[in-house]
C-alpha positions in Angstrom: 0.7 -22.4 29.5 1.6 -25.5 27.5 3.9 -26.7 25.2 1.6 -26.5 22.5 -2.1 -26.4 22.3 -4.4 -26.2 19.1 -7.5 -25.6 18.4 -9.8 -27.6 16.0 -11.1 -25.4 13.7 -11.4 -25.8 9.4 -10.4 -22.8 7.1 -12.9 -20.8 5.7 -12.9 -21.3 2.0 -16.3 -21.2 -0.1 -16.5 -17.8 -1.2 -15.0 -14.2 -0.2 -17.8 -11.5 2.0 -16.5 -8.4 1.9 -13.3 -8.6 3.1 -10.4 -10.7 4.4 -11.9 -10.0 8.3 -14.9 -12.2 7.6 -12.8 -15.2 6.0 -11.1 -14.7 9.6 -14.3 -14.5 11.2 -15.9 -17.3 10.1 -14.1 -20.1 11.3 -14.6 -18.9 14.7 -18.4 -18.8 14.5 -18.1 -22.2 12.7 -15.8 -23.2 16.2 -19.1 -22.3 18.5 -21.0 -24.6 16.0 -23.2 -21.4 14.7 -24.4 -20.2 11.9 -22.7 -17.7 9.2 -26.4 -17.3 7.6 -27.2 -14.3 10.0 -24.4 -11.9 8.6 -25.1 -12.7 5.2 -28.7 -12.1 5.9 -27.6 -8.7 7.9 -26.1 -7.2 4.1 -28.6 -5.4 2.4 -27.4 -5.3 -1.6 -28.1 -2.6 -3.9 -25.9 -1.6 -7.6 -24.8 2.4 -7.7 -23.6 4.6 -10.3 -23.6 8.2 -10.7 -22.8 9.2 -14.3 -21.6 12.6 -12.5 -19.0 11.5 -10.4 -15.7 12.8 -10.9 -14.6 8.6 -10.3 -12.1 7.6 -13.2 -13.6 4.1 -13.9 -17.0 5.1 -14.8 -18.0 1.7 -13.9 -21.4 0.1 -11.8 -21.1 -0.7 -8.1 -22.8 -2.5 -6.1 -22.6 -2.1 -2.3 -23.3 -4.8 0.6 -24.7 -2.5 3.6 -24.8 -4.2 7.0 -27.8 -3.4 9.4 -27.0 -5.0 12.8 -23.4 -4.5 14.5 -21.1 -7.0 14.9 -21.6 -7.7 18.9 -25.2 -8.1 18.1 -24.9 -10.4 15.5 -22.5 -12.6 17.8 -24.6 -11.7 21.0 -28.3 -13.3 19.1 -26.1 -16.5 18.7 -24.4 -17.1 22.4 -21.4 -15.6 21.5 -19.7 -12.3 22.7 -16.2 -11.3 22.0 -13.8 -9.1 23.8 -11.8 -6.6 21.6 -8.6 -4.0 21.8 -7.6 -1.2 20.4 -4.2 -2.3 20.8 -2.7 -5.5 22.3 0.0 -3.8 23.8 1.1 -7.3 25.0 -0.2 -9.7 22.3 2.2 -13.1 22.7 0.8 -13.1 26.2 -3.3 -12.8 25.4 -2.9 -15.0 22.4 -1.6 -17.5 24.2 -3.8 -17.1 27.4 -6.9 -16.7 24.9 -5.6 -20.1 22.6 -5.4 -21.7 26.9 -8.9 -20.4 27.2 -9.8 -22.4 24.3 -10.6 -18.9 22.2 -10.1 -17.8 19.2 -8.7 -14.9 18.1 -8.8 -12.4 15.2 -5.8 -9.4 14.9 -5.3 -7.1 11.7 -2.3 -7.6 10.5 0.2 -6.0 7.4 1.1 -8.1 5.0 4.0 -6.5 4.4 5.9 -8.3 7.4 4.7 -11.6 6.2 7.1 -14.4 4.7 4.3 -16.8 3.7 2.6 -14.1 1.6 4.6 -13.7 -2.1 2.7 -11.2 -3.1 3.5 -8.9 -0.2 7.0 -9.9 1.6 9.0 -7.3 1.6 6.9 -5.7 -1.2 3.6 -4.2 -1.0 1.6 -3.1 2.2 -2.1 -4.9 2.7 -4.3 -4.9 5.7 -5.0 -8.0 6.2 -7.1 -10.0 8.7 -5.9 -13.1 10.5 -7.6 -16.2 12.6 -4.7 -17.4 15.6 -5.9 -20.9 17.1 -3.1 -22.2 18.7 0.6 -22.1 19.6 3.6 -24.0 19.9 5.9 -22.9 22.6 8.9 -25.1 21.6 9.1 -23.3 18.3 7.6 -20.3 19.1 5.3 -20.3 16.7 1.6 -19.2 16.3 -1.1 -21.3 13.9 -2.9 -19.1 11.9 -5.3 -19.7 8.4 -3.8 -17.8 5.6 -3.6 -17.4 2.1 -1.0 -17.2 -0.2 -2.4 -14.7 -2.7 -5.4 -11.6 -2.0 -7.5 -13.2 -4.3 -7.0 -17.3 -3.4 -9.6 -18.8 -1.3 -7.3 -21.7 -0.5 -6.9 -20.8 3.3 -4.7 -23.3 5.1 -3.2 -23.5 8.4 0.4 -22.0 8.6 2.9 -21.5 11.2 3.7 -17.8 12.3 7.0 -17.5 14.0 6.1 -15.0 17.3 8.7 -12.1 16.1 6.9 -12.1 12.7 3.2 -12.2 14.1 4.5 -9.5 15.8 6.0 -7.1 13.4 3.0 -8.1 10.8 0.4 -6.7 14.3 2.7 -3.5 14.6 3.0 -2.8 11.1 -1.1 -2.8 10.9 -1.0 -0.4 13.7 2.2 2.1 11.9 0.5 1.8 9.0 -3.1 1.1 9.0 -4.9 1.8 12.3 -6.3 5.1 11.4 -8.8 3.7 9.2 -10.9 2.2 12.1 -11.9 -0.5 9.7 -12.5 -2.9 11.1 -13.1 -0.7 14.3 -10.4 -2.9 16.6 -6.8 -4.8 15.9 -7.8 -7.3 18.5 -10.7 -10.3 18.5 -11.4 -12.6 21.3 -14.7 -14.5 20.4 -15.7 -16.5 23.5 -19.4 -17.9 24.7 -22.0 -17.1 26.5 -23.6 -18.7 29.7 -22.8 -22.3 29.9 -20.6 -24.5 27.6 -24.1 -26.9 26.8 -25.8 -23.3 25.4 -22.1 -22.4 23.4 -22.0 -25.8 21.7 -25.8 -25.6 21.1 -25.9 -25.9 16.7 -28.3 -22.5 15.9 -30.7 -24.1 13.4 -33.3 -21.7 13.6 -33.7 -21.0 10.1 -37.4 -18.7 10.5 -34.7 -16.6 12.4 -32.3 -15.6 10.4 -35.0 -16.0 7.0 -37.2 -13.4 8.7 -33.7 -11.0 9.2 -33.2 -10.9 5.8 -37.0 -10.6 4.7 -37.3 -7.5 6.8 -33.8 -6.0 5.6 -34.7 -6.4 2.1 -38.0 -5.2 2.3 -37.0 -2.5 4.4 -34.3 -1.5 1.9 -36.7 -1.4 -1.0 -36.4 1.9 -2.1 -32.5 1.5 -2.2 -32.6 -1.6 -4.1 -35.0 0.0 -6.8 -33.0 3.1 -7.3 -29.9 1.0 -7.5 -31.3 -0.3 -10.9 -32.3 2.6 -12.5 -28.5 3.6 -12.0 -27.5 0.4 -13.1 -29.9 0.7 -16.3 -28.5 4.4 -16.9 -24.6 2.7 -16.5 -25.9 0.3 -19.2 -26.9 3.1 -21.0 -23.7 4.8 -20.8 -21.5 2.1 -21.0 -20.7 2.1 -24.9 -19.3 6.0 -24.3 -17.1 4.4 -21.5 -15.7 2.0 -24.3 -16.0 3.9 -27.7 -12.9 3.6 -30.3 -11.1 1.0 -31.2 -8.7 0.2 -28.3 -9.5 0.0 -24.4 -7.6 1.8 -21.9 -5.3 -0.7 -20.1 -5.4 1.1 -17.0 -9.4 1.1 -17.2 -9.7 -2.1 -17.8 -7.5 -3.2 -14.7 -9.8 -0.7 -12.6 -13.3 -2.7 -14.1 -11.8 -5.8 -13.4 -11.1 -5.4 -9.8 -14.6 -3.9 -9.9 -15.8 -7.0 -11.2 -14.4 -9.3 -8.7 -16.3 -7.2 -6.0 -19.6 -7.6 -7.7 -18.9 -11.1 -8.1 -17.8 -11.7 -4.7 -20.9 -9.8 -3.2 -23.4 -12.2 -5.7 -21.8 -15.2 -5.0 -21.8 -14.6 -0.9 -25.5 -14.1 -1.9 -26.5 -16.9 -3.5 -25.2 -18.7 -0.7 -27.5 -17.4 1.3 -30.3 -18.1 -1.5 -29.7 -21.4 -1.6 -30.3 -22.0 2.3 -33.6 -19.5 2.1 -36.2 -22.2 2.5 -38.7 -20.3 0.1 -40.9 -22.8 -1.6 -40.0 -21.0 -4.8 -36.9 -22.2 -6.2 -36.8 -20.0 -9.1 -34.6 -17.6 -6.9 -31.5 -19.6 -6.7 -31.4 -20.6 -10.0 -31.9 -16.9 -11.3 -30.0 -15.5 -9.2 -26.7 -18.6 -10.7 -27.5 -17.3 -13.7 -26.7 -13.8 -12.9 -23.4 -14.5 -11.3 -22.6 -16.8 -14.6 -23.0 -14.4 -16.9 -21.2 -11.6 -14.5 -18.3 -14.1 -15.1 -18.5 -14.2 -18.5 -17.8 -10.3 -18.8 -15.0 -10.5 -16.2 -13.2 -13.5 -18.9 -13.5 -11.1 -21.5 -12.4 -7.9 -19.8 -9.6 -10.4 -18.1 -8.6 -11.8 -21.8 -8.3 -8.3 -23.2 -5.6 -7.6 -20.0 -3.5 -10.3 -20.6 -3.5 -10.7 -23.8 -3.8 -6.7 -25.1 -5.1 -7.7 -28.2 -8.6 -5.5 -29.0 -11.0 -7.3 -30.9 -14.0 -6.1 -31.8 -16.6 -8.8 -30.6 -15.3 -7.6 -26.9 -17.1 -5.0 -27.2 -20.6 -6.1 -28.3 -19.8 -9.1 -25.9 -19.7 -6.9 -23.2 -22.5 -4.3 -24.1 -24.9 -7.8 -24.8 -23.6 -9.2 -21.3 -24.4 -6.1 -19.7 -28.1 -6.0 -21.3 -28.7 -9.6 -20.5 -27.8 -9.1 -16.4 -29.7 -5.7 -16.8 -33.1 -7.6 -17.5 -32.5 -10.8 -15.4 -31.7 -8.2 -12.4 -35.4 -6.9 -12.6 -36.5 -10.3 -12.9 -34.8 -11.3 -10.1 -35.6 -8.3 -7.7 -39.8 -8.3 -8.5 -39.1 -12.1 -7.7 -37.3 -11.3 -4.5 -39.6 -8.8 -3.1 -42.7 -10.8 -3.8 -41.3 -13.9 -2.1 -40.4 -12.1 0.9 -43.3 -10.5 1.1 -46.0 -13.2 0.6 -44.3 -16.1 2.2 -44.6 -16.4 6.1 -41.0 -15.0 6.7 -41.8 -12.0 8.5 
């Protein structure tokens, strides 16, 4: 043990995937010097709705289903990790992982946590966190964390050891049940020698021809996915009829929103670093996103500012319309690219 040792490692910050355990996670790939590409390319993304449902917000979906596991997408790049249920000592193997020169990912509650505002003391959140290094004269622990659930502006912070701990505990008291993700405890280390750790993964036919055969394999989801989504369309001006909108609604769509968003933008990342020769697909694909932005302003305006105005609604129905038809676009784009070009 030293007096303090820490690891080199940048925050993750470009967009949110999924949840806060990716954010966590890919610093530590980024560490090895691989590639995030692969678990984008593992999501396969398709809208749902089910006018029937008994769900209160009566508003589209859209779900981000992973086809490999986790191990396997670490294992294809040199990395493996070792995991816990519970770390029934964990000062002790985050300190001998940080030694090790590992990173580590633990689950955490919020709750327990005085650099979060929004949940000191106030509101429990599973929450993941990144530990790469220590300081023993303080006995502290670094960690990348946020100040807000919805900021992207990860930074290194200090941890004090008691605190790291109750935050760990408090997952477990109040969280562990729902296996998700399946462990409290990450220890991402590399395989075989340190020269085929360090190696950068450029192999961009690799994780290109992933993603061709997901998507083309998923086919039948994807298309069913917008014939929901054109029936939500459909439905949507029942879901906002009158002359007011339910405040409580509204606040449900708009998380909803920021999930859609956070799924297309994750996407488009991946777009962008396809390699197709056709580069119609990012731009279409920023243009959806856009105008997914514009609804959440207007349904964001109407929260804050509770004043109904009756353009919001036709804004909203027209916004709606427009991603409707540059979805179809997009997708016959998609699954002809993937299809024709040398990919697979």
């Amino acid at each position: 043990m030293q007096d303090e040792k820490v690891l080199t490692i940048p925050p993750f910050s470009h967009f949110f995937f999924k949840n806060c355990f990716y954010n966590a996670l890919f610093p530590a790939v980024a560490f090895y010097k691989k590639s995030i590409e692969p678990f984008l390319a593992n999501e396969l993304i398709y809208y749902y709705y089910d006018r029937t449902s008994n769900d209160n917000d009566k508003f589209v979906d859209i779900v981000s289903e992973p086809n490999k596991t986790l191990d396997v997408l670490l294992h294809n790049q040199y990395l493996e990790m070792r995991t816990q249920d519970y770390a029934k000592d964990l000062i002790h193997d985050l300190t001998a992982a940080v030694d090790l020169g590992r990173p580590i990912l633990i689950t955490v509650d919020s709750f327990y946590e005085s650099v979060r505002n929004d949940c000191f003391m106030q509101k429990h959140l599973p929450h993941s966190l990144l530990v790469f290094g220590y300081t023993q004269a303080a006995n502290q622990f670094y960690v990348f964390e946020h100040r807000h659930r919805d900021s992207l502006q990860y930074k290194p912070v200090l941890l004090n050891k008691d605190e790291l701990r109750r935050a760990y505990e408090g997952y477990q008291l109040n969280f562990s049940h729902f296996k998700d993700p399946p462990y409290s405890y990450y220890e991402f280390y590399p395989q075989g020698s340190d020269d085929m750790a360090q190696s950068q993964v450029t192999d961009t036919q690799y994780w290109t021809a992933q993603y061709a055969n997901n998507i083309l394999a998923g086919k039948n989801k994807i298309t069913k996915g917008m014939k929901q989504f054109t029936i939500f369309v459909e439905d949507f001006a029942q879901l906002t009829e009158g002359d007011s909108f339910d405040i409580v609604l509204m606040q449900r769509i708009l998380d909803r929103l920021s999930d859609i968003i956070n799924v297309k933008t994750a996407n488009k990342y991946l777009i962008d670093r396809l390699g197709s020769s056709c580069k119609d697909l990012p731009s279409r694909l920023g243009a959806i996103v856009g105008d997914w932005n514009s609804i959440r302003s207007i349904v964001a305006k109407y929260l804050y500012s509770s004043e109904y105005k009756p353009e919001y609604k036709k804004k909203l129905g027209d916004g709606l319309t427009r991603i409707l038809v540059q979805e179809y676009e997009y997708v016959d784009l998609l699954f002809d690219v993937l299809a024709h070009e040398k990919f697979v």
